[in-house]
KOLRO-932798 format. One record per residue (C-alpha): x, y, z; residue number from 1. Coordinates in Angstrom, 2 decimals. Each point is the difference from the previous one (the first is absolute). Example, Ala and Ser with C-alpha at 12.3 -4.5 7.8 and 13.67 -1.06 7.14 Angstrom:
# residues 2
R       xx       yy       zz    n
R    12.30    -4.50     7.80    1
R     1.37     3.44    -0.66    2
This chain:
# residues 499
R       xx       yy       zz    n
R   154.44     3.25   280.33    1
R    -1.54    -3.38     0.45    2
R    -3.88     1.92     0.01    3
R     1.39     1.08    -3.38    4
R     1.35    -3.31    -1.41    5
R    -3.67    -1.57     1.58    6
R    -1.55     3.00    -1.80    7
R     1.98    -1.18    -3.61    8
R    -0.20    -3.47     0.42    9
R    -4.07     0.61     0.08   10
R    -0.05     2.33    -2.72   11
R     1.90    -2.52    -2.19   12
R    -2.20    -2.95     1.18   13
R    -3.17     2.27    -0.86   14
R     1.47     1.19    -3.97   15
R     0.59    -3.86    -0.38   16
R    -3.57    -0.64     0.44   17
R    -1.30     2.72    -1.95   18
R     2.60    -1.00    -2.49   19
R    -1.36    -3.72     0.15   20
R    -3.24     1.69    -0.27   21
R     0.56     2.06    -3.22   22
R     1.84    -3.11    -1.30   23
R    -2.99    -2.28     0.56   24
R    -2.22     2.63    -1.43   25
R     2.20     0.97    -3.57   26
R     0.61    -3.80    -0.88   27
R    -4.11    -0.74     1.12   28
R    -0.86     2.37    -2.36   29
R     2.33    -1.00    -2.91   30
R    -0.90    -3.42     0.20   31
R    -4.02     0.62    -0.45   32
R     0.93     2.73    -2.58   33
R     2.00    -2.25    -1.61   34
R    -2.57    -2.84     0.44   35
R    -2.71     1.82    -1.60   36
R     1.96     0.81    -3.02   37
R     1.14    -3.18    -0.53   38
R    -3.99    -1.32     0.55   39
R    -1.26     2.77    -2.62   40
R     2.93    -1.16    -2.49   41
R    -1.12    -3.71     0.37   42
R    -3.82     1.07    -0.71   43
R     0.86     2.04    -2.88   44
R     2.46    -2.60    -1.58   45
R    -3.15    -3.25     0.52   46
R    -2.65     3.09    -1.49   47
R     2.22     0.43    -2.79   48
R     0.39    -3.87    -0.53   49
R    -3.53    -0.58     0.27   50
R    -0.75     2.66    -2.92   51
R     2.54    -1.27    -2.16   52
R    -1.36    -3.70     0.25   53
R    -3.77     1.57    -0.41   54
R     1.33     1.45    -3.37   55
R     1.78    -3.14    -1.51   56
R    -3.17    -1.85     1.00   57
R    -2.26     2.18    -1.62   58
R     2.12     0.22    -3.10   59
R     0.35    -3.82    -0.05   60
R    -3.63    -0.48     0.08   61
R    -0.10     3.33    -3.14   62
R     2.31    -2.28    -1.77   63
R    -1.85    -2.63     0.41   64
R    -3.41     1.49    -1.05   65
R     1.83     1.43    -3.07   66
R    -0.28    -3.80    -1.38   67
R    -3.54    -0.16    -0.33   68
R     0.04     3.14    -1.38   69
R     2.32    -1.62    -2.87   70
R    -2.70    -2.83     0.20   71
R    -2.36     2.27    -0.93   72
R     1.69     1.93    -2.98   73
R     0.87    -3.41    -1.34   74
R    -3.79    -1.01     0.22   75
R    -0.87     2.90    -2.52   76
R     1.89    -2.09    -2.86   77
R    -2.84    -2.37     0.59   78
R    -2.90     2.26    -0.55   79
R     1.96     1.92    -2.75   80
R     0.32    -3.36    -2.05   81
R    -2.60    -3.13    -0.74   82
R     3.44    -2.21    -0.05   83
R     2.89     0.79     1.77   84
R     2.95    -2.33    -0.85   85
R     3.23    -1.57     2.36   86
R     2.45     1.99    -1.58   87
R    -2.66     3.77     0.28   88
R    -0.40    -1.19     3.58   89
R     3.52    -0.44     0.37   90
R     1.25     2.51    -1.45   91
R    -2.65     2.03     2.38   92
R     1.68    -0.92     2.98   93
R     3.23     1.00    -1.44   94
R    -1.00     3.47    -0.46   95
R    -1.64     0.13     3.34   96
R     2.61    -1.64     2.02   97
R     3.19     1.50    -1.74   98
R     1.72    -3.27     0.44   99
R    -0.40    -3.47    -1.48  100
R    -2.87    -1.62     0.70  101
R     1.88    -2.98     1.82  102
R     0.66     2.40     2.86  103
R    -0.61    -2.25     3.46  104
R    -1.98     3.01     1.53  105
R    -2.74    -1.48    -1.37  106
R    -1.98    -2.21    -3.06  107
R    -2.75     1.54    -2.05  108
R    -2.75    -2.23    -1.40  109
R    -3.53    -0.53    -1.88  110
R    -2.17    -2.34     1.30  111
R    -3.02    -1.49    -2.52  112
R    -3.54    -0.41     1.33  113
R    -1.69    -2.57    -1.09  114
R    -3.74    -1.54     1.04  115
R    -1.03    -3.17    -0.77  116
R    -2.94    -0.17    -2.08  117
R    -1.92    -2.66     2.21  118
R     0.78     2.42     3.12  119
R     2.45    -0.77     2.62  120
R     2.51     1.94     1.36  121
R     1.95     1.93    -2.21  122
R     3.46    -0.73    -1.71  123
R     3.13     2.26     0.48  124
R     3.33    -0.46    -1.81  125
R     2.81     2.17    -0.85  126
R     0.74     0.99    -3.62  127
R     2.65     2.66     0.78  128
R     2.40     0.60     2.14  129
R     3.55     0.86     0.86  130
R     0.97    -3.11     2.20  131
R     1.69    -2.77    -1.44  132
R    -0.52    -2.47     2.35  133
R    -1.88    -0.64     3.01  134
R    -3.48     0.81     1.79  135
R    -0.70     3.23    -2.70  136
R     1.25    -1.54    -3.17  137
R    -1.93     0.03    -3.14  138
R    -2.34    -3.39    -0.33  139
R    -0.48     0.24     3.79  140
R    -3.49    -0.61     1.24  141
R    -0.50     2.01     3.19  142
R    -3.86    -1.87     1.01  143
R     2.31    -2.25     2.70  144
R     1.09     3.18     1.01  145
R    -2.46     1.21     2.46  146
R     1.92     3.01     1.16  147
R     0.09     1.71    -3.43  148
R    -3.01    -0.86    -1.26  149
R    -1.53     1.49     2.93  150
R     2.14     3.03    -1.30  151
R    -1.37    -0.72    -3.71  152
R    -3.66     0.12     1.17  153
R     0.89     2.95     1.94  154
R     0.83     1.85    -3.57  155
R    -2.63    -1.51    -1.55  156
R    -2.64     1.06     2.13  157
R     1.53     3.63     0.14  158
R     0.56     0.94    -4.19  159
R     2.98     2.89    -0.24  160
R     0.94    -0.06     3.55  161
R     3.46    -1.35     0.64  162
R    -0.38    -2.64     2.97  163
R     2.78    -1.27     2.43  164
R    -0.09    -3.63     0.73  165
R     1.57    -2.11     2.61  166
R     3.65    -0.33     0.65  167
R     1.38    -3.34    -0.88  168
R     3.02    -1.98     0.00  169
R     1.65    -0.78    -3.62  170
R     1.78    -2.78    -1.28  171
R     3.72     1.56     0.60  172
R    -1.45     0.44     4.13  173
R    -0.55     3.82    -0.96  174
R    -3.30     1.70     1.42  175
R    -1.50     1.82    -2.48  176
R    -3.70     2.20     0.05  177
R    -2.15    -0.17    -3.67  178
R    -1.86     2.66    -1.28  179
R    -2.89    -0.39    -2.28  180
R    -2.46     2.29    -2.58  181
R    -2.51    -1.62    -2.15  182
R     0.71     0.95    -3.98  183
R    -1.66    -0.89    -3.13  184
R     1.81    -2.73    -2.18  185
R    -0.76    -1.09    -3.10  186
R    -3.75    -0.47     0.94  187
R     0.87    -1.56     3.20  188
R    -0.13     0.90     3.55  189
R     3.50     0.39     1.10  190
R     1.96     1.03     2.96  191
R     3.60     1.96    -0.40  192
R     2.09    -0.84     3.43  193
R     3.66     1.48     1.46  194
R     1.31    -2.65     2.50  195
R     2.52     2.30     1.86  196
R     2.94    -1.99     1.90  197
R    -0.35     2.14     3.58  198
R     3.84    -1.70     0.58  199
R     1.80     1.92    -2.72  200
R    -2.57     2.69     0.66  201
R     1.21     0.97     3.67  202
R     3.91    -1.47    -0.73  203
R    -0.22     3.29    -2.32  204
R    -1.50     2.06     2.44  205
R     2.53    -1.30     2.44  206
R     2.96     0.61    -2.05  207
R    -1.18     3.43    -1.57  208
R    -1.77     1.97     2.49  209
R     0.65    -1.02     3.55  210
R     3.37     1.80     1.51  211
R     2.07    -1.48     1.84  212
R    -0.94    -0.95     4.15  213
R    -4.04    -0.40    -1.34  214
R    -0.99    -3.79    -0.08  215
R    -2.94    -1.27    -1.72  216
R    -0.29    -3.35     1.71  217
R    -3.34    -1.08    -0.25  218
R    -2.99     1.09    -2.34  219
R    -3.51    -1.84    -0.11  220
R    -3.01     0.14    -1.48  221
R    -3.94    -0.62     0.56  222
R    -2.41     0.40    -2.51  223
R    -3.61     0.37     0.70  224
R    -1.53    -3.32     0.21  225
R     2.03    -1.97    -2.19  226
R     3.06     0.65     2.21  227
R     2.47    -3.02     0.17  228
R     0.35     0.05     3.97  229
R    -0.19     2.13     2.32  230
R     3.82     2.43    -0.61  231
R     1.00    -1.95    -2.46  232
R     3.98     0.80    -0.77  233
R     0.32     1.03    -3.31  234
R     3.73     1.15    -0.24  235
R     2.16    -1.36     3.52  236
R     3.87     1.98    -0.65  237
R     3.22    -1.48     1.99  238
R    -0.13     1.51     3.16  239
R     3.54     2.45     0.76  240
R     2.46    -0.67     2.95  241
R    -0.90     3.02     1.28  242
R    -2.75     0.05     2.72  243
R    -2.56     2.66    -1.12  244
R    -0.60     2.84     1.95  245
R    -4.05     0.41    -0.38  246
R    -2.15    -1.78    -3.08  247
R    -2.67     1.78    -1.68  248
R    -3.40    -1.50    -0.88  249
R    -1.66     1.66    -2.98  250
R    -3.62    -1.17    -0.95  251
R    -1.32     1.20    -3.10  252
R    -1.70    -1.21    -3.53  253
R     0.44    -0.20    -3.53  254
R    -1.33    -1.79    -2.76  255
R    -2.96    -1.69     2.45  256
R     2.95    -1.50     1.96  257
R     0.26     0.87     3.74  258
R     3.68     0.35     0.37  259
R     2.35     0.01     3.17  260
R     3.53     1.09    -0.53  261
R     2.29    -1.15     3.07  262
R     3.35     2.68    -0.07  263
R     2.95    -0.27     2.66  264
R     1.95     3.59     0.63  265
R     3.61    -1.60     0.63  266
R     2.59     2.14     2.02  267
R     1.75     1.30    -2.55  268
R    -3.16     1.59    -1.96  269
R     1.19     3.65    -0.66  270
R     3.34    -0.55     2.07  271
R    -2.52    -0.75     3.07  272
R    -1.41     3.21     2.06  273
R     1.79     2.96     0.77  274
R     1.07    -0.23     3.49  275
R     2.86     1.33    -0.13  276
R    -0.98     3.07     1.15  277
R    -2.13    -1.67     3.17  278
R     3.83    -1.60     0.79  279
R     1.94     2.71    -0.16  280
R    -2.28     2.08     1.78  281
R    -0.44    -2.82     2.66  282
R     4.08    -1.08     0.20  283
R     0.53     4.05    -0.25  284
R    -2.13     0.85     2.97  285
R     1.79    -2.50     2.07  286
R     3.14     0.58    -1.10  287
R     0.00     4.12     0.51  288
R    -1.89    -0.45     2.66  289
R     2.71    -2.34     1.57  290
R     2.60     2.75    -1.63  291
R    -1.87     2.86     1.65  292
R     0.02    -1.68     3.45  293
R     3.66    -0.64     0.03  294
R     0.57     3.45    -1.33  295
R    -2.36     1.40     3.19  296
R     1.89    -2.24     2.37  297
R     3.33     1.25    -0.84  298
R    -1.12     3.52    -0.23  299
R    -1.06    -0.67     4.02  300
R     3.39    -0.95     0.85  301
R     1.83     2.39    -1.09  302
R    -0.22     3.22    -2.11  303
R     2.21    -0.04    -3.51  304
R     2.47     2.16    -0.40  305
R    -0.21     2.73    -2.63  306
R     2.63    -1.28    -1.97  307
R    -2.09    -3.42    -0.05  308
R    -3.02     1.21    -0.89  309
R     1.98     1.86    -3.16  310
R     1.50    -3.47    -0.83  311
R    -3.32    -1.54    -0.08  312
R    -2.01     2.89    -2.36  313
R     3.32     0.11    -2.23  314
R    -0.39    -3.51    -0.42  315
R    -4.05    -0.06    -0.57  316
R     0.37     2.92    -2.53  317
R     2.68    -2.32    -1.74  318
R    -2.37    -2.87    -0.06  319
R    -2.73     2.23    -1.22  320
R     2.18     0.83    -2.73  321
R     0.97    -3.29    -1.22  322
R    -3.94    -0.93     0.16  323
R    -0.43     3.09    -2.25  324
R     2.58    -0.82    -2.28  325
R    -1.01    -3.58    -0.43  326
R    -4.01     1.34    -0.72  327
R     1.37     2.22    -2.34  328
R     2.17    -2.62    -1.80  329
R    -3.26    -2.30     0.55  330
R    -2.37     2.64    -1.83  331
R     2.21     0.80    -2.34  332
R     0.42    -3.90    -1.13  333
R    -3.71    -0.10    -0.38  334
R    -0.34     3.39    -2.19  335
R     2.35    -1.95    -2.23  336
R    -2.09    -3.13    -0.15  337
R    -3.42    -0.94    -1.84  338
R    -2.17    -0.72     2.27  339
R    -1.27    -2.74    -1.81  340
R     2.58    -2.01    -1.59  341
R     2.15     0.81     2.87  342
R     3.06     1.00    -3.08  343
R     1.72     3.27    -0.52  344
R    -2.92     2.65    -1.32  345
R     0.38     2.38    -2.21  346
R     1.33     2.98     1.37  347
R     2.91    -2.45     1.02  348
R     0.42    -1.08    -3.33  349
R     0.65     3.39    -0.59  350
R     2.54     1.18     2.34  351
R     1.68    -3.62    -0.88  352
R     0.01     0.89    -3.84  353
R     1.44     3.71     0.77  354
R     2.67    -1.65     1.85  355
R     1.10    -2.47    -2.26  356
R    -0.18     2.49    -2.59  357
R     2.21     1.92     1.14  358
R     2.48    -2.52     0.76  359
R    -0.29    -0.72    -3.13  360
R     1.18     2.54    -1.30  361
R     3.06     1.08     2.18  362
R     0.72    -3.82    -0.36  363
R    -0.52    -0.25    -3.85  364
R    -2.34    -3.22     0.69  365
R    -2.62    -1.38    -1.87  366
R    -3.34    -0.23     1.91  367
R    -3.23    -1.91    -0.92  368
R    -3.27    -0.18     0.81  369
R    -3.26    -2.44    -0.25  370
R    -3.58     0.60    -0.19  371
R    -2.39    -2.49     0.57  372
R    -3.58    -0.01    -0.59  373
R    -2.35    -2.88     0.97  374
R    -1.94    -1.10    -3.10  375
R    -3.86     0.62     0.24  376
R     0.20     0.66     3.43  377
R    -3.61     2.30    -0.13  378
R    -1.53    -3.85    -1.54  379
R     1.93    -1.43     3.29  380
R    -2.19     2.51     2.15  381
R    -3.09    -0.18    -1.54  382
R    -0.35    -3.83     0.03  383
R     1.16    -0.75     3.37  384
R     0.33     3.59     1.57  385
R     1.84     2.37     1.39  386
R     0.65    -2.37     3.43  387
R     1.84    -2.48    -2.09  388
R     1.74     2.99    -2.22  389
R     1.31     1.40     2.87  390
R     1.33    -3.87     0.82  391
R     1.36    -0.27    -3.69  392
R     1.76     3.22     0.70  393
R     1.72    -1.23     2.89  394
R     1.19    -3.09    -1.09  395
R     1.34     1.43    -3.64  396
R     2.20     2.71     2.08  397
R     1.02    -2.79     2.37  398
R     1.18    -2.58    -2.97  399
R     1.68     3.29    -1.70  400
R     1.55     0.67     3.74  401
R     1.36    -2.85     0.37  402
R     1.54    -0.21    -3.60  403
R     2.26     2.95     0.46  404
R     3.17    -1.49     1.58  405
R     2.28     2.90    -0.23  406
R    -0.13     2.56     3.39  407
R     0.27     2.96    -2.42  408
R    -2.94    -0.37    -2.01  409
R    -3.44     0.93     0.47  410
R    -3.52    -1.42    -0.22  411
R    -3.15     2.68     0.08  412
R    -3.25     0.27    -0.82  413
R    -0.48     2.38    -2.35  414
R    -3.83     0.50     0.38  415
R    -3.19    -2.32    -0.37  416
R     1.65    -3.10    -1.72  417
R     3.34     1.23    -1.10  418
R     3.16    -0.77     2.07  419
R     3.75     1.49    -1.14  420
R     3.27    -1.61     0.25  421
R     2.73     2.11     0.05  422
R     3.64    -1.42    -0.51  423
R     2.95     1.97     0.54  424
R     3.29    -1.08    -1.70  425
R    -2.54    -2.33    -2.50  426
R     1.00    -0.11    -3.73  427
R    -3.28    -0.79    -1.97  428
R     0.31    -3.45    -0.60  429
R     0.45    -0.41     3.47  430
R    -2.99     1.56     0.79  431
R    -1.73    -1.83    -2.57  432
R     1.27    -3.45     1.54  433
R    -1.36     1.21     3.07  434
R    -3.26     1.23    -1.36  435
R    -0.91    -3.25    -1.50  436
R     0.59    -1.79     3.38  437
R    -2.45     1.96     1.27  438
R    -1.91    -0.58    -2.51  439
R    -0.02    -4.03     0.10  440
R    -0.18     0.34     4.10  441
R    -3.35     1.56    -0.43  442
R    -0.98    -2.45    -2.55  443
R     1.51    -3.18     2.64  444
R    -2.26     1.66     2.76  445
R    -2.96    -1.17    -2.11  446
R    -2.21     2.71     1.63  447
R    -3.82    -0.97    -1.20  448
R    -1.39     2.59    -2.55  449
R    -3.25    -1.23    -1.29  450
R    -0.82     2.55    -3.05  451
R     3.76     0.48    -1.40  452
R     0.41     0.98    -3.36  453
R     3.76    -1.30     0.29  454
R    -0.24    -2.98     2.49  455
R    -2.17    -1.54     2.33  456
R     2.41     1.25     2.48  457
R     1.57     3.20     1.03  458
R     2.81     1.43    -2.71  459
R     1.40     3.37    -0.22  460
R     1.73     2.15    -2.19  461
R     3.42     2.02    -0.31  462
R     1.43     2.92    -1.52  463
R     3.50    -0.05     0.59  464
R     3.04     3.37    -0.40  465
R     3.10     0.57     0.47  466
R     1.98     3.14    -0.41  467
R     3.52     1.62     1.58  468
R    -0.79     3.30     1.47  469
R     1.64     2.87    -1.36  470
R    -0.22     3.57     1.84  471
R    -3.27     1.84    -1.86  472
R    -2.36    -3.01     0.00  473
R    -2.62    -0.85     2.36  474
R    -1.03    -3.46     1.19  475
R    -3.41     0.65    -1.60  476
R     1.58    -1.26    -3.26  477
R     0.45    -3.16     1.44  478
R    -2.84    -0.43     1.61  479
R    -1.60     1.08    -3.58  480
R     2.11    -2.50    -2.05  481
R    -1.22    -3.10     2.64  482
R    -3.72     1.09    -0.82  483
R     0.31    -0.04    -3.37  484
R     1.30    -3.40    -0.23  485
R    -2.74    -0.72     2.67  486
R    -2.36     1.35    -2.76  487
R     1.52    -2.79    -2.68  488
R     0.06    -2.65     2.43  489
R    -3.84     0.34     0.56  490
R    -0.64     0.47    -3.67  491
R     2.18    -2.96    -1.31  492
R    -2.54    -2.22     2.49  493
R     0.83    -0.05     3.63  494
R     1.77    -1.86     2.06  495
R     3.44     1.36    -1.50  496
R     3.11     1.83     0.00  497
R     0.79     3.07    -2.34  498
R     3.30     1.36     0.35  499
């Protein structure tokens, strides 16, 4: 008996070990699973970072090359006409720019030519431009200026090629870079100029382009031999509290300018990297590996009883069944929900309306609905594209949301850039109240929308119905009605209600 009880006590001792073993082995393996996920997710998250800085570089620099194209249409005036006047060469840049000329992006200007006679160097003033005051303004003679008329001799020497000139410090403290094309005026040599302020330049850039967690901290620039110094900052931005998590060096060139954009990836650039799945592989490996050990321990003890072992697949199969009723709720949730706005879809709207309709009409109630379109929406997507469409379309069904206070009434999209309210219980003046709160909330939000017909800000539309639901009719006559007065709202001008 005591040979056998040696015999057990060594067997036991020699399934710990393995057990140790196996244990060692399942969470060794987790952990560098888990580690290599969590090292590809990192790579892929700074790869993705650096290709979305690359892009809003390059389309800076596009942007910025698209003003000496403008330079160059406006220089066409010039050889179109033997005198070109303030007010033609202001109302130029009006056309060009879109905007009033007094826009502090940047000054236009005209610089005269004139040679002395008895030789000598040569004479440049300003005749036109769009600065009111300081180093640019008209009467200004540039000859102390040796930056720009470096820049002006530049243009001269090179006839219809738009030159880029230093970058130099204005009077307000704003850096600014000049561009310059020689043009014919009245008789005289003369030299059309954009001074563009690089501040309000990238603080547009900054504010319009660059999503959240990307920092632009530094940028400089070097320009061929004329450079100012060696990386000289053009725009320095506040650094964040955050500590960045890698910065990106781009080197590239535009307009004759060397340029070095200096961007900080901050931790919460995309939500950070997807790890989560490294952890929970890493944590799970230990802890089922821990799980499986203690389960292999006990099993060494002592065998379970058959009854126990029923007890313990009764209550797996009941977990297994909760999980698969909570998916199914899950998935079902989703099917209900548009994937973009993140609101009821349509085919909820549908089973919503079908319900409420018949309520309706066992109830005798009057039930409403509202349809909402957003006004010029295709102009929306066409001038700043689908990207920021898809952004306008989220924050329009989250201000509509959040305007429907009652539990029982619902807020859909309908499909592209119509959403439907429907309001069970909800006379029609009460539905108009409520439709032109929605309507001002939109307005309040004061969403930019550049090319408007209505606004220079996002608006919409409603058609608003009401009926009580008799046995015989179908909610499509509802539904109809609301378009119709959609129709009128659009037609009486936007940014309405019909009702």
């Amino acid at each position: 008996m005591n040979n056998n009880l040696t015999l057990s006590r060594q067997t036991h001792r020699r399934i710990v070990i393995a057990l140790s073993l196996i244990l060692v082995g399942l969470m060794g393996a987790a952990y560098y699973w888990g580690g290599q996920i969590k090292i590809s997710a990192k790579r892929d998250w700074h790869n993705h970072a650096a290709r979305e800085v690359e892009g809003i570089t390059n389309d800076a620099l596009h942007s910025m090359s698209f003003f000496q194209s403008q330079l160059r249409g406006l220089s066409a005036l010039f050889y179109a006409s033997i005198h070109v006047s303030k007010d033609e060469f202001v109302d130029a840049i009006t056309v060009l720019e879109g905007v009033n000329v007094s826009s502090p992006l940047g000054a236009w200007g005209l610089i005269q030519i004139n040679t002395p006679k008895s030789g000598g160097n040569n004479h440049y003033r300003i005749i036109y431009s769009t600065e009111n005051i300081g180093l640019l303004s008209e009467g200004t003679d540039l000859a102390p200026q040796n930056g720009m008329e470096a820049t002006i001799s530049r243009a001269l020497s090179k006839p219809d090629t738009v030159v880029t000139g230093n970058a130099f410090i204005g009077p307000n403290g704003n850096r600014q870079v000049l561009f310059a094309v020689t043009v014919p005026h009245i008789g005289h040599r003369s030299v059309l100029f954009l001074s563009l302020n690089l501040d309000y330049f990238f603080k547009d850039l900054k504010s319009l382009h660059i999503p959240e967690g990307l920092n632009l901290r530094l940028s400089e620039a070097q320009q061929g031999q004329d450079r100012l110094n060696e990386g000289t900052p053009i725009i320095r931005h506040a650094l964040t509290p955050q500590k960045p998590v890698q910065t990106i060096h781009l080197h590239t060139e535009s307009g004759g300018i060397q340029w070095k954009f200096h961007w900080d990836v901050l931790p919460n650039y995309l939500g950070g990297p997807a790890t989560a799945l490294g952890n929970s592989i890493q944590w799970g490996g230990i802890v089922l590996g821990l799980l499986f050990y203690v389960f292999l321990m006990y099993l060494s003890k002592e065998n379970f009883r058959v009854n126990q072992q029923v007890q313990e697949r009764t209550s797996e199969l009941n977990w297994a069944l909760k999980a698969a009723e909570k998916a199914n709720n899950m998935l079902k949730d989703l099917s209900l929900r548009d994937g973009l706005t993140n609101i009821s879809n349509r085919r909820r709207f549908d089973e919503f309306l079908d319900q409420e309709w018949k309520s309706a009409i066992r109830h005798k109630g009057e039930l409403s609905i509202i349809l909402i379109d957003i006004d010029f929406f295709k102009l929306y997507n066409d001038t700043l594209g689908h990207t920021e469409g898809d952004e306008c379309l989220k924050k329009v069904a989250f201000i509509l949301q959040g305007r429907i206070e009652r539990a029982t009434d619902l807020v859909a999209r309908y499909g592209g850039e119509e959403f439907i309210c429907v309001l069970p219980n909800t006379s029609l003046a009460g539905a108009i109240v409520i439709g032109n709160k929605l309507r001002q909330a939109i307005a309040d939000a004061n969403i930019c929308h550049p090319n408007s017909l209505v606004a220079n800000y996002v608006t919409i539309s409603l058609g608003v119905a009401s009926l009580i639901p008799t046995s015989g009719q179908f909610p499509t006559k509802l539904i109809k009605n609301a378009d119709e007065n959609l129709y009128r709202a659009k037609n009486s001008g936007r940014n309405t209600l019909v009702g």
